[in-house]
C-alpha positions, 0 to 999 in steps of 0.5 A, spaced: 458 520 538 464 515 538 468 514 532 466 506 532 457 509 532 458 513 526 461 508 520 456 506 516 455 499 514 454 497 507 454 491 501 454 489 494 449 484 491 452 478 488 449 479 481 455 480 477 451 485 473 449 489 478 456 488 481 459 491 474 456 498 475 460 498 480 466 496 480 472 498 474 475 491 475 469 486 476 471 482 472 476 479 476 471 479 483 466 474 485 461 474 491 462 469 496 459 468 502 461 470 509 461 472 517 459 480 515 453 479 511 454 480 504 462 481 504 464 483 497 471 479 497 477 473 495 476 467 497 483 465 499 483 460 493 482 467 488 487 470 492 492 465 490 490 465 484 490 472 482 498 472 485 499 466 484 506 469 482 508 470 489 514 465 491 512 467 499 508 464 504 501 467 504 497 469 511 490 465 513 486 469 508 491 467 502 495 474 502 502 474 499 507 474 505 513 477 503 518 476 508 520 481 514 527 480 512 525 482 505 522 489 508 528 491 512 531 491 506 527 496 502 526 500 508 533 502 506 532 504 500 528 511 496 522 511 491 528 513 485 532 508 487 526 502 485 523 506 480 528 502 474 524 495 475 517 495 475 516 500 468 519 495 464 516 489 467 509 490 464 508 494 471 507 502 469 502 504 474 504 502 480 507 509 483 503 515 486 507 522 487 505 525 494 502 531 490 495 531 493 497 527 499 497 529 506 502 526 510 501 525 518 510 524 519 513 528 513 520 525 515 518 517 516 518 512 510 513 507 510 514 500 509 509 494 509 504 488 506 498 491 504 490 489 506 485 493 502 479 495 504 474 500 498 468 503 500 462 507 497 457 511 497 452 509 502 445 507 498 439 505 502 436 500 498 442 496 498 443 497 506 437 495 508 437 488 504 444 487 506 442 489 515 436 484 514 440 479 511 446 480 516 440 480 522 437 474 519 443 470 519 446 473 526 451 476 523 454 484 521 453 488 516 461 490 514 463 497 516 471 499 517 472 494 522 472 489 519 478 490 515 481 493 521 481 486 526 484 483 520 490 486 519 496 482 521 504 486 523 507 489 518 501 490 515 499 497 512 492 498 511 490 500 503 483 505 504 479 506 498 475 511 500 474 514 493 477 521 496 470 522 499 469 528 505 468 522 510 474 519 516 475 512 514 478 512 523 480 517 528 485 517 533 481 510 537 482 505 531 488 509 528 491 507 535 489 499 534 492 499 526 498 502 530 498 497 536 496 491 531 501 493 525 507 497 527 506 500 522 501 506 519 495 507 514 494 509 507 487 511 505 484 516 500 479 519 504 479 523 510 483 521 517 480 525 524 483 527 531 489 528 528 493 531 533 492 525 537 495 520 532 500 524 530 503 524 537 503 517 537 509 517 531 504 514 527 505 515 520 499 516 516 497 518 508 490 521 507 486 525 503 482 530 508 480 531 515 474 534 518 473 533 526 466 532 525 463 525 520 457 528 513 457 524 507 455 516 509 459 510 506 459 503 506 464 499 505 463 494 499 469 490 499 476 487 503 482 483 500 480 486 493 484 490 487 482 498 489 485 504 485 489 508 489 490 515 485 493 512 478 495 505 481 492 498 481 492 496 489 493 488 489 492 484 498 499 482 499 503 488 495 509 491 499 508 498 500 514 503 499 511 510 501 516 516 502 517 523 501 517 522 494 510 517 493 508 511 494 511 505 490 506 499 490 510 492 489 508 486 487 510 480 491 513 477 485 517 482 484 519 485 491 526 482 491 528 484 484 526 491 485 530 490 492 536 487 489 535 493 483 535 499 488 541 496 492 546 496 487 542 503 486 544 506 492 551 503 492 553 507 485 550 513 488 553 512 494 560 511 490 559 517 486 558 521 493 564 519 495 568 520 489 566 527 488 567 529 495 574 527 495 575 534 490 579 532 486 575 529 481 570 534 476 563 533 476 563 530 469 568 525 471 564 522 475 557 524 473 558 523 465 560 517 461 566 513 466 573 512 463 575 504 464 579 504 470 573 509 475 568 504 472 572 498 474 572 502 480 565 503 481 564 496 479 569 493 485 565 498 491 558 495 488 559 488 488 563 489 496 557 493 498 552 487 495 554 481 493 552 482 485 556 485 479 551 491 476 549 492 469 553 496 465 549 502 464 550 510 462 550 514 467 
């Protein structure tokens, strides 16, 4: 049986009380209409409202589209070096460690814009109401592709598959996303024909993996908040994903995270550089600076970055 055969549609009724038994953050959804049955998902125009914030151009669907110049900057940067921003600006759960993850490409950071997609666990009531209503309007019940054929470059797909024993794509839908994005996939729930994919250099976050599909799902929800182990994952947030974890930027604050993270990486870099000379002691360089190696280490920032670094203690 062909991976596409065996994913399992599924729904959420447009009652937001039943809605509410469902989802942690329901208050911000509204069911709409659409081309796959009973779709729980943003409209573009709730999508710019709920990022309203962003400053870029958004995609067709109303996504945040954070620029590709804006991404290559931070593919040049590490989870430490923007960590400092989002904590302090309201933003504390927006970082999850590698811990528990498997990663398909250990050595391969991964950069992009995100598309979500959250699943459940199939019920049968809600699948027959919701295949009888798709036949009844010549459509199709949502499954996993249907997130998948949305998918834009530079896009990475966010999976919420709640961690269940169930591949969310084997090595056929994996390549799609990969020739579609350019990029990889990050999905709390079990990826399949592993060897496959990882021949291809594709990158990959996941839960699990079992070469054979068991527990049914149905997808219950595209372009809508899902929950990523601790954090809160918007459509249109930038992913930085490394050895370290995976940080979930708003697009709002995408460009101060990248300006912080530089002039990071340009103290850290200085501080290499000077302890690699031999002839400083780690303290003089790691411990509080005189006047003169501050000036010095301010001089190197502002030539690597254009920008004058906030005095801090190091």
């Amino acid at each position: 049986m062909s991976e596409e055969q065996i994913v399992s549609p599924g729904r959420l009724v447009r009652r937001p009380h039943v809605v509410s038994t469902l989802l942690a953050l329901v208050a911000m959804f509204i069911c709409v209409d659409s081309a796959f049955a009973q779709l729980f998902q943003w409209t573009p125009e709730q999508l710019v409202k709920y990022t309203s914030k962003n400053p870029y151009d958004r995609f067709p669907d109303g996504r945040p589209k954070v620029p590709d110049e804006m991404l290559q900057r931070l593919k040049e940067l590490i989870a430490e070096e923007v960590q400092a921003v989002l904590p302090n600006r309201g933003y504390p759960n927006q970082f999850e460690p590698r811990d528990g993850w498997r990663v398909l490409q250990p050595n391969q950071k991964m950069v992009g814009r995100v598309l979500t997609v959250q699943f459940m666990p199939l019920r049968g009531d809600i699948v027959d109401v919701d295949e009888a209503e798709a036949k009844a309007k010549g459509t199709s019940a949502a499954r996993n592709q249907t997130a998948i054929d949305m998918l834009q470059p530079g896009d990475v797909i966010v999976a919420d598959v709640f961690g269940a024993d169930w591949n969310f794509v084997g090595n056929k839908l994996a390549h799609y996303i990969q020739t579609t994005t350019k990029n990889g996939m990050i999905v709390d729930g079990g990826v399949y024909w592993l060897e496959r994919i990882a021949e291809t250099g594709m990158q990959a976050y996941y839960k699990n993996s079992f070469p054979t599909q068991g527990m049914r799902v149905m997808v219950t929800g595209i372009n809508i908040p899902v929950r990523i182990g601790k954090t809160l994952v918007m459509p249109g947030d930038v992913v930085l994903a490394d050895r370290e974890g995976m940080w979930f930027i708003p697009p709002h604050m995408v460009k101060e995270v990248v300006e912080s993270g530089e002039i990071s990486k340009a103290r850290d870099d200085w501080s290499l550089m000077m302890l690699g000379t031999g002839k400083y002691t780690s303290r003089q360089i790691y411990g509080p600076l005189t006047p003169e190696l501050q000036k010095e280490r301010d001089e190197y920032v502002f030539k690597k970055t254009g920008r004058r670094p906030p005095q801090e203690r190091d």
